[in-house]
VOGU-3710 file (C-alpha; in Angstrom, 3 decimals, decimal comma):
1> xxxxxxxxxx> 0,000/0,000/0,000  2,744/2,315/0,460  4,376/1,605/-2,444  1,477/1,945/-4,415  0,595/5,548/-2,488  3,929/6,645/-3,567  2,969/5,891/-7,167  0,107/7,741/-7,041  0,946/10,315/-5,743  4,398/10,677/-7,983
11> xxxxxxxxxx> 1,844/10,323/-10,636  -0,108/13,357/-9,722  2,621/15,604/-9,111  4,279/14,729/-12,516  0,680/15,193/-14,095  0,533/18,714/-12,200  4,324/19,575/-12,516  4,332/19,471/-16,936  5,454/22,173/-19,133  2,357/24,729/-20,243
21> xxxxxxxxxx> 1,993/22,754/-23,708  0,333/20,091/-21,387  -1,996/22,856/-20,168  -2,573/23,592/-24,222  -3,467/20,345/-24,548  -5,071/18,777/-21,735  -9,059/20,731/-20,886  -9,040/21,834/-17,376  -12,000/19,638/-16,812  -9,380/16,967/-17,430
31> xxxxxxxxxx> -6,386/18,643/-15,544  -9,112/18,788/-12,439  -10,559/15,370/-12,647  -6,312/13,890/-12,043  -7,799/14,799/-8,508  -10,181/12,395/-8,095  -7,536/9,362/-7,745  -5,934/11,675/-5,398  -8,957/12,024/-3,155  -9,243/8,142/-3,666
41> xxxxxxxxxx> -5,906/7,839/-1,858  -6,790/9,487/1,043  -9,923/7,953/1,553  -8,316/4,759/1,585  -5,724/6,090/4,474  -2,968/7,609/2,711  -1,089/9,970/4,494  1,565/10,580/2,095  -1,356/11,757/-0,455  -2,682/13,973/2,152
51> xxxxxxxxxx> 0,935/15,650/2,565  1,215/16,139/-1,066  -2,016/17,439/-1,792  -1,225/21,110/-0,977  1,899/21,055/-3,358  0,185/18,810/-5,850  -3,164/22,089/-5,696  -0,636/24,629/-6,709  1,115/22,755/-9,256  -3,052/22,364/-11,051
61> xxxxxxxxxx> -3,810/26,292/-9,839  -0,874/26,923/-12,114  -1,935/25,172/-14,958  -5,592/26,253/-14,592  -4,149/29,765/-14,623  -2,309/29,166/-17,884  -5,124/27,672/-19,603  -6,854/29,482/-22,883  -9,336/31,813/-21,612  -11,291/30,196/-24,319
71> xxxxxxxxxx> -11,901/27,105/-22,403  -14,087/28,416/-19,920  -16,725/28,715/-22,733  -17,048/24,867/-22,350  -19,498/24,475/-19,465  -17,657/21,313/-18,043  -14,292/23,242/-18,076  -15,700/25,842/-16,220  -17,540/23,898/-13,866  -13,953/21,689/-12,487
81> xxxxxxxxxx> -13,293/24,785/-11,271  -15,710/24,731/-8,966  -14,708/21,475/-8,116  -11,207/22,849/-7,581  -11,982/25,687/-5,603  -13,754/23,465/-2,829  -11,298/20,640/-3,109  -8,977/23,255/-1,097  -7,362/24,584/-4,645  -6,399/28,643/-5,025
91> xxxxxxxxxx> -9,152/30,653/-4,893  -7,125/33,068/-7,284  -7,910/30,977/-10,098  -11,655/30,727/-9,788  -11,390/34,841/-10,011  -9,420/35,025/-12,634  -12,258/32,823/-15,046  -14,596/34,843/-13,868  -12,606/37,760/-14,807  -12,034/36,848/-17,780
101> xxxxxxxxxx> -15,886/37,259/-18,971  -16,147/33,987/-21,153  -17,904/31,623/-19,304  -22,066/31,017/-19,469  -24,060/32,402/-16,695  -25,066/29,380/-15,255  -21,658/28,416/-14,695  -20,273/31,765/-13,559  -22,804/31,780/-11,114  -21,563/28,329/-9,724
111> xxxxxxxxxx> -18,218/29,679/-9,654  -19,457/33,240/-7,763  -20,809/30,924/-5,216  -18,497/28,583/-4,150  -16,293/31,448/-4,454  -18,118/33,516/-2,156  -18,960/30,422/0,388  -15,077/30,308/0,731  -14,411/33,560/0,983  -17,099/33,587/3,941
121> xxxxxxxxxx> -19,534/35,813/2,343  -22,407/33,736/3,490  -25,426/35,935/2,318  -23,941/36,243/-1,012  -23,135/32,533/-1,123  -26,751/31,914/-0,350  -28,564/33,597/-2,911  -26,476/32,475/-5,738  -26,920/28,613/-4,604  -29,427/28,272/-2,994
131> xxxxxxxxxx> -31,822/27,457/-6,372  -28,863/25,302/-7,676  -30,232/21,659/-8,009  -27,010/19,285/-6,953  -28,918/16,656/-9,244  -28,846/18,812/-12,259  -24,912/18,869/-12,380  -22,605/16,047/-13,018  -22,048/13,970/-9,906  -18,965/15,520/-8,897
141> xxxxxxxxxx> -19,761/18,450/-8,874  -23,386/18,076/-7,862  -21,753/16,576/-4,433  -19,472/19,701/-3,924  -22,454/22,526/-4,639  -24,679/19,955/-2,104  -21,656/19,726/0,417  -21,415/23,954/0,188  -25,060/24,390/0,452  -25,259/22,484/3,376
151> xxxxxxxxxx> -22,436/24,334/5,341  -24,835/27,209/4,590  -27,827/26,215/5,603  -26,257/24,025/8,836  -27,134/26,408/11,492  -31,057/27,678/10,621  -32,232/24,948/8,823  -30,396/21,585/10,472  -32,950/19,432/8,226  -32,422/20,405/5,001
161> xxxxxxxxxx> -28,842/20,555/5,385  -29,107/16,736/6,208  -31,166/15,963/3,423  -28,605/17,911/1,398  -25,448/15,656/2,508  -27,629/13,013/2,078  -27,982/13,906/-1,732  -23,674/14,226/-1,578  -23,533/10,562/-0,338  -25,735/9,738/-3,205
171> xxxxxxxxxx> -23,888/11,329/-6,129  -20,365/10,478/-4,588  -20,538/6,737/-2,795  -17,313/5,715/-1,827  -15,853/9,156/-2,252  -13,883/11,846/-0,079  -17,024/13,824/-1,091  -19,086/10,893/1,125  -16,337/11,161/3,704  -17,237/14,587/4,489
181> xxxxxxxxxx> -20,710/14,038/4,199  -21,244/11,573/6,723  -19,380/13,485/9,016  -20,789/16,389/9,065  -24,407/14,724/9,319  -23,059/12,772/12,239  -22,649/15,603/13,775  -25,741/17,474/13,023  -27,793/14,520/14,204  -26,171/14,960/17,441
191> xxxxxxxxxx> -26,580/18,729/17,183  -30,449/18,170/16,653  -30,869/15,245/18,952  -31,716/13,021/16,361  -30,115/9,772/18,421  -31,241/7,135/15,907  -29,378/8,973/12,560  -26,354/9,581/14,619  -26,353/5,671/15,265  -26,908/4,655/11,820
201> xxxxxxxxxx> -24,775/7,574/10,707  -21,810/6,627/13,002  -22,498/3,224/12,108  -21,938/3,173/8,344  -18,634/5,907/8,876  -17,178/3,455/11,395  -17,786/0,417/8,966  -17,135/2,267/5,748  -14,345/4,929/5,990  -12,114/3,264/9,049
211> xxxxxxxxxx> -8,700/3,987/7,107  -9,678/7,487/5,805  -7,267/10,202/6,485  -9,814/11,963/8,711  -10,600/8,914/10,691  -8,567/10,091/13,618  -9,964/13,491/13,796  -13,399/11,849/13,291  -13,329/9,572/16,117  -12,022/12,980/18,563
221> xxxxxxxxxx> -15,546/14,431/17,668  -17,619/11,132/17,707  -16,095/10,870/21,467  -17,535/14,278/22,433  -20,559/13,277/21,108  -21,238/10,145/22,695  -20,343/11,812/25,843  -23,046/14,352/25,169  -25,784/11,715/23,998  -24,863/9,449/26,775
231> xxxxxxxxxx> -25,950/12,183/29,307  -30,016/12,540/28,360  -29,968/8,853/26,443  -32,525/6,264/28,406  -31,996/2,543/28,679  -32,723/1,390/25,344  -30,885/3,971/23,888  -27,076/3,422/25,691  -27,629/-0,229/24,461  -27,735/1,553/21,289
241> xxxxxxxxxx> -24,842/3,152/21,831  -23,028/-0,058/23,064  -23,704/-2,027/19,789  -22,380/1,211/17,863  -19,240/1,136/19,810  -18,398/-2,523/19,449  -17,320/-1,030/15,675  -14,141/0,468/17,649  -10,974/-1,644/18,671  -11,219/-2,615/22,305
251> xxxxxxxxxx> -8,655/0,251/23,412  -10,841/2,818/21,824  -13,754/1,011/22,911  -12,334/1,544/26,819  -10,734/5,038/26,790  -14,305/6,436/25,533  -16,168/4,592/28,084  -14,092/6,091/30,773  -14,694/9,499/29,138  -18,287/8,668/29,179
261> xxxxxxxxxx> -18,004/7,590/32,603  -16,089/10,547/34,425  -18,246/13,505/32,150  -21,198/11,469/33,417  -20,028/11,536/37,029  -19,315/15,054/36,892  -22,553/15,582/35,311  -24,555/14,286/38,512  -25,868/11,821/35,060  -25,613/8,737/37,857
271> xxxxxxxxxx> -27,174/6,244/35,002  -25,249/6,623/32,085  -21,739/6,907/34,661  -22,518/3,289/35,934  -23,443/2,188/32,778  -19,955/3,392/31,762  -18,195/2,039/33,921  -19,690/-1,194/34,231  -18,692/-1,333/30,507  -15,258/0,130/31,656
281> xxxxxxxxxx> -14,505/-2,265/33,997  -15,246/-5,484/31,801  -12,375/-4,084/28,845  -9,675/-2,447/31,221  -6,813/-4,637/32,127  -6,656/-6,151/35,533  -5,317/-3,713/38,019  -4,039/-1,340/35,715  -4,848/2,472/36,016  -8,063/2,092/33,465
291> xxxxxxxxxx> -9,514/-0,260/35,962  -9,271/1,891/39,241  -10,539/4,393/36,988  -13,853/2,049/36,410  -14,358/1,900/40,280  -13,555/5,097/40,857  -16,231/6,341/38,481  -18,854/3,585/39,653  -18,147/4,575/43,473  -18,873/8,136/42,953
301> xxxxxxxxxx> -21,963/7,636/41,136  -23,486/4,895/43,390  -22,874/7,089/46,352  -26,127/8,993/44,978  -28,163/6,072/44,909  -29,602/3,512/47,720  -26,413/1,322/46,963  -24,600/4,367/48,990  -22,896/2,069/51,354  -21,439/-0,634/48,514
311> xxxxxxxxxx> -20,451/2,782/46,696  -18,455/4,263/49,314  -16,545/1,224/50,169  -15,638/1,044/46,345  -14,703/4,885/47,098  -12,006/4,299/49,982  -10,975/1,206/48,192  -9,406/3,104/45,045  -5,754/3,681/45,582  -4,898/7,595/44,738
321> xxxxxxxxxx> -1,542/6,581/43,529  -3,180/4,578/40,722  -4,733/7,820/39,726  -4,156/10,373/37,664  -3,907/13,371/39,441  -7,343/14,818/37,683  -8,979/11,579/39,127  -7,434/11,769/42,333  -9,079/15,021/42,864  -12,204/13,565/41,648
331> xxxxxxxxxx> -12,110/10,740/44,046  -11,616/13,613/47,348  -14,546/15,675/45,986  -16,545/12,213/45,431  -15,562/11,536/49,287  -16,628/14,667/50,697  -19,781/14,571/48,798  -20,260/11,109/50,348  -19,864/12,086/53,861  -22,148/15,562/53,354
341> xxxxxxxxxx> -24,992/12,880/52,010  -24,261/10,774/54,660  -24,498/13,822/57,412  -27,128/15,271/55,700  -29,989/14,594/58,058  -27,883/15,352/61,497  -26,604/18,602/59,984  -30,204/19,733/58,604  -31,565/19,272/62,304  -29,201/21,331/63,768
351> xxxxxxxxxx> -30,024/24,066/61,251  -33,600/23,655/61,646  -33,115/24,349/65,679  -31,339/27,320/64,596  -33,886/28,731/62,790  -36,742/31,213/64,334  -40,162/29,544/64,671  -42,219/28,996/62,018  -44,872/31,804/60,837  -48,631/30,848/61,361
361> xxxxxxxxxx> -49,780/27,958/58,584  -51,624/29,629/55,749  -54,940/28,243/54,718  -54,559/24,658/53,168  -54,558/24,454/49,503  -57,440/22,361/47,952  -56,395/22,046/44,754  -55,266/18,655/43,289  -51,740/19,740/42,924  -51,195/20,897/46,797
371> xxxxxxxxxx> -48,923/18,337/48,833  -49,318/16,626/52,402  -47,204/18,757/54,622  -45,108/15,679/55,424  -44,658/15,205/51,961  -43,952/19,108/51,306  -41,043/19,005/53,876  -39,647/15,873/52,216  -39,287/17,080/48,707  -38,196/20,658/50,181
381> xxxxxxxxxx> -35,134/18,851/52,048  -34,800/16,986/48,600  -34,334/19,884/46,728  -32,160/21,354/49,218  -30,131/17,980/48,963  -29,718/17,896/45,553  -28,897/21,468/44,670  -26,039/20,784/47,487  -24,935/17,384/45,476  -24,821/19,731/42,080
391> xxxxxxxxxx> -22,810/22,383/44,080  -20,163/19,712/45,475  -20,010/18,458/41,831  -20,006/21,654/39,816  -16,274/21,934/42,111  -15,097/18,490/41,254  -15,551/19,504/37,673  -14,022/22,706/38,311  -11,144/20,847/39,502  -11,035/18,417/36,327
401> xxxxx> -11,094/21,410/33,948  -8,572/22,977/36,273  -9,683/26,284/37,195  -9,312/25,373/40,651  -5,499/25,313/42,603
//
């Protein structure tokens, strides 16, 4: 594979790196399309490609540049540009076609577009694209004008942008066009809360594009993302997120557990950070740091349920020097939540007795929604209790993120 990556990519600088009677010869529609094997490189996990590909962009700018200002009459010529342009080329050479006044409207206005989506301009970028059918164009460049349009519309209208990377996957399968696709719909179906498309999303990504260059960045967002869904995700739903993850190697399978698990913890999210690390615990290695982690996390979290007792043992029982020092702090805050839960009741007596004496009982409420007074004073101290828990934790977090000395 490397071998043939160097090939490749030797074969697309030499195509890029000719004399100008190449550029005579060859239609820009052609010089652009010496990309596409390129692109093919990277989505198959070639690094080398992805180093050359900045070099191997000026060395086409320059040939775009020297082309016949004929050529942009041809529609197709004139339309690799755009595919150019938001393949990460020079944006100098998409100006100078349009300033050279020869190509059809339609295609100019392509250009304008994707020129003016790169150049940030996103009201501009709008009007001119936003008619554009992707379906209309050649599949190529159908996916780019879809991928653009999307970007655009990504932040006030979630849905159609979806539906619009959908239509990229569809003209490009198999492509670094898909790639980026599926990504960035990943993402907006975690955005927008749509659990089940970010599973079947994640699912076909994880499955389909494993060795692409932007794997690694991929799975540093997926991670954040679980971590988010994991907080507000019910029962059904982390087993959802359990078969998704058995798509990862077991090492990547147990560092974003742990993530899950601590976030969770920190969260006050007591479900999903025994879920965690119950799943945490199973992959780490015996008695290595990963593992302590696991009971760390499991301890802190059952200290807020009625298994308070089996929690706090697991608590005392984790070894600081195990720990990472962000985790050591967590397990002292965990701790001195423990023993404010567990002096809650003595501690809220002697307040009350502090307190002056009550003001005359108002008239009873009748209503349906009005609460026995025993009742009253149980979710009162409940309330009290719990916005003490989130205070104790909101510091332990504070700690992890290290604002605190």
């Amino acid at each position: 594979m490397r071998l043939w990556s160097a090939i490749i990519v030797g074969f697309g600088i030499a195509a890029a790196g000719v004399d100008a009677s190449w550029a005579q010869t060859k239609p820009p529609y052609e010089i652009v399309r010496s990309l596409e094997s390129l692109h093919d490189q990277m989505v198959l996990g070639s690094r080398a490609t992805q180093t050359a590909m900045p070099g191997v962009l000026r060395q086409l700018g320059a040939r775009l540049i020297a082309a016949d200002p004929s050529a942009w009459r041809e529609p197709r010529n004139a339309r690799a540009i755009v595919v150019y342009i938001l393949s990460g080329g020079e944006i100098r050479v998409a100006r100078k076609v349009l300033e050279s006044d020869k190509c059809p409207d339609s295609e100019k206005r392509l250009i304008d577009g994707a020129l003016s989506y790169l150049e940030g301009n996103k009201v501009r970028a709008k009007s001119l694209l936003e008619n554009v059918d992707p379906l209309s164009l050649e599949p190529t460049v159908g996916s780019h004008i879809a991928l653009a349009q999307a970007a655009l519309l990504a932040q006030d209208n979630p849905s159609k942008a979806m539906n619009l990377l959908d239509m990229a996957r569809i003209l490009a399968p198999g492509t670094l066009a898909e790639d980026a696709a599926l990504r960035r719909e990943i993402f907006l179906a975690e955005e927008t809360a749509d659990f089940d498309k970010f599973i079947a999303m994640s699912e076909q990504y994880l499955r389909r594009f494993r060795r692409s260059v932007y794997a690694d960045s991929f799975h540093h967002s997926f991670a954040i993302s679980v971590v988010r869904l994991s907080q507000t995700a019910n029962v059904q739903q982390l087993a959802s997120l359990a078969g998704l993850l058995t798509e990862l190697n077991s090492h990547e399978q147990l560092r974003l557990y742990l993530q899950v698990a601590q976030s969770s913890v920190v969260n006050a999210k007591v479900g999903a950070a025994r879920w965690a690390a119950e799943k945490a615990a199973r992959l780490a290695p015996q008695n290595g740091i990963e593992a302590h982690r696991a009971v760390l996390y499991d301890g802190a979290a059952a200290v807020l349920t009625t298994d308070y007792d089996r929690g706090l043992s697991e608590l005392k029982g984790v070894d600081a020097t195990h720990l990472l020092r962000d985790d050591a702090l967590l397990k002292e805050a965990a701790l001195g939540l423990a023993v404010q839960i567990r002096q809650w009741p003595a501690a809220q007596e002697r307040t009350d007795k502090d307190k002056p004496a009550p003001a005359p009982p108002r008239p009873q409420d009748k209503s349906s929604n009005a609460l026995p007074a025993e009742l009253a004073a149980e979710v009162t101290s409940s309330d009290e209790m719990i916005a003490h828990v989130q205070e104790m934790l909101t510091d332990s977090q504070a700690l992890l993120e290290g604002h605190m000395p």
